[in-house]
N, C-alpha and C positions, 0 to 999 in steps of 0.2 A: 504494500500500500504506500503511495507517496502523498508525501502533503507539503502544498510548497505555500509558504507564508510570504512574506515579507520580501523585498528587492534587495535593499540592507537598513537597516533603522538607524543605523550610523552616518548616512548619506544626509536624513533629518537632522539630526543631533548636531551637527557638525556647521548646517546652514543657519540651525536656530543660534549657535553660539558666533557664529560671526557676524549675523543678523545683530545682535544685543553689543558685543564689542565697538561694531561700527558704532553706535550711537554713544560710547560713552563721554564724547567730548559735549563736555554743555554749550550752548547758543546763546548769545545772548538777540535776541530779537527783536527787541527795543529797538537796537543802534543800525537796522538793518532800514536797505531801501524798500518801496516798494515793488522795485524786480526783484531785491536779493531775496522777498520774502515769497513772491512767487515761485522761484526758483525753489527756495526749501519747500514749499508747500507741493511743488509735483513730485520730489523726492522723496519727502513722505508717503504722498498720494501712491507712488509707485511701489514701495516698501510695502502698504500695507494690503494694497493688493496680492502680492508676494504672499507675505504671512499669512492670507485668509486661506491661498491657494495650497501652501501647505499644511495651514491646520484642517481643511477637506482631506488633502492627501492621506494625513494621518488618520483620519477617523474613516476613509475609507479600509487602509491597513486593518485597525483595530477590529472593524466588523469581522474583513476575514479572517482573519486570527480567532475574533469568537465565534466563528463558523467551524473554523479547524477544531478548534475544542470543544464544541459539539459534536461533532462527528469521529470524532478519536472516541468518547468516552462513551457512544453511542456501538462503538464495534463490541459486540462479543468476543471474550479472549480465548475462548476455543470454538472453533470452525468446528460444523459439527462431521467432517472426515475427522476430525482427532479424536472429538469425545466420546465418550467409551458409548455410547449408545445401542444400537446392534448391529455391529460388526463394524472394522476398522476400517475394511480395503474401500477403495473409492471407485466405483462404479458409472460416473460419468454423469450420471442420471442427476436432477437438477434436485436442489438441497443436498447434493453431496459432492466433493472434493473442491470445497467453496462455499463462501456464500454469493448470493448472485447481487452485483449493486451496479447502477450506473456510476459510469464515469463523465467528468464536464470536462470534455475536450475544450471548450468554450462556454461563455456566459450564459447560450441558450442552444448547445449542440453537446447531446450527451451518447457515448457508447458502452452497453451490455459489456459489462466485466465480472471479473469473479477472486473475491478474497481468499487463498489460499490459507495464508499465516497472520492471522489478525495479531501477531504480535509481534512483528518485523514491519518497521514504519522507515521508511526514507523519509528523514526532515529535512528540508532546504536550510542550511545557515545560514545562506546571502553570498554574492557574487558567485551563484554558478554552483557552490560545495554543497553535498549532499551528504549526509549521512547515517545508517540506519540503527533506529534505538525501537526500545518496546515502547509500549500503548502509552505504560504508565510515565516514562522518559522522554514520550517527545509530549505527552501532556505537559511534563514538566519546562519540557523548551517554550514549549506556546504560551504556560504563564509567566516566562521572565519576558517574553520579547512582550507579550500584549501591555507587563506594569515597563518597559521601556517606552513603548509609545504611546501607553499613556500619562508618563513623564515629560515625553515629549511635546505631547500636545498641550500640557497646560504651559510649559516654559513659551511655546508657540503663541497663544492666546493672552498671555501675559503681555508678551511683546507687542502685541497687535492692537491690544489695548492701551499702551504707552505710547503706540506710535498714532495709533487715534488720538487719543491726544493732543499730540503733539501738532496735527493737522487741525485738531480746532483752536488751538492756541494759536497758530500760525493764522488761520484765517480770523480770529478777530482782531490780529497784531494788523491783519492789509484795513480790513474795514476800519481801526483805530487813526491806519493814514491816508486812508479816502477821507475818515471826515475833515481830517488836519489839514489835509491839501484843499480841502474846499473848502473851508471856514478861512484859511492863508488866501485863496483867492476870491472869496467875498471880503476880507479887509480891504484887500487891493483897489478890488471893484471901488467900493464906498470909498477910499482916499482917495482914490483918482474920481470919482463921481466930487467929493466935498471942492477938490484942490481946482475942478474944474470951475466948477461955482466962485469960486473966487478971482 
């Protein structure tokens, strides 16, 4: 039986942490123009699109992860060719030397297979390696990787939240200097309207 999880959860882990480094230098955004603050505000804008997109990614991971671990704990740990029932030999004949299950060649394209040894699991570690543990062993792989990403995804949402932030700060810093530039060019206005008058 294979069960293949995750692509590598280190590939997240690794974007979320240079995601959060980049931002450690504080702004001050007072002393900024109103391009410079444009400019930070699509860089945000752009960041936090990022982060949403990977905190989807990750929560679509985590589903199949708890999909794999339904279905690991869902197998019977003896095929019934093994168990002692009556008689051992396997005769070909359906309910025996297997269980019968479909396989998801795809999301919606599945092929008739047959479990042999419900306790021999090929688990995908990530980039490509395989390797084969029992029911209860790779149960136990699927619950470090699932509490890894879902470590991951809160550090994700954390992030994505701070950098919301950060975009609505940035946007009332430009509307704080749309009103300045226009209340500086209504002074104008009325000095040059009085200085005419005179």
């Amino acid at each position: 039986l294979l069960i293949s999880t995750v692509q590598t959860v280190k590939h997240f882990k690794a974007k979320t942490m240079s995601s959060d480094n980049s931002g450690g230098n504080a702004i001050n955004i007072d002393t900024m123009s109103l391009d410079q603050l444009n400019h930070v505000k699509s860089q945000q804008e752009a960041r936090l699109e990022q982060l949403t997109a990977q905190y989807h990614q990750l929560r679509a991971v985590s589903a199949r992860l708890s999909t794999a671990r339904t279905a690991v704990s869902s197998i019977p740990l003896h095929s019934s060719s093994s168990s002692g029932g009556g008689g051992s030999s396997s005769s070909g004949s359906s309910g025996e030397g297997g269980r019968d299950i479909m396989i998801p060649l795809t999301e919606s394209l599945y092929a008739p297979g047959k479990i042999i040894d419900p306790n021999k699991i090929l688990v995908e570690l990530g980039a490509g390696f395989f390797v084969e543990k029992s029911a209860k062993d790779a149960a136990k792989v699927l619950e470090r990787k699932a509490k890894v990403v879902d470590a991951n995804s809160e550090n994700v949402m954390m992030a994505a939240e701070a950098t919301s932030r950060n975009v609505e700060a940035v946007r009332q810093a430009m509307q704080g200097k749309m009103i300045e530039i226009q209340a500086r060019q209504q002074g104008l206005a009325y000095k040059n309207q009085v200085d005419g008058k005179q």
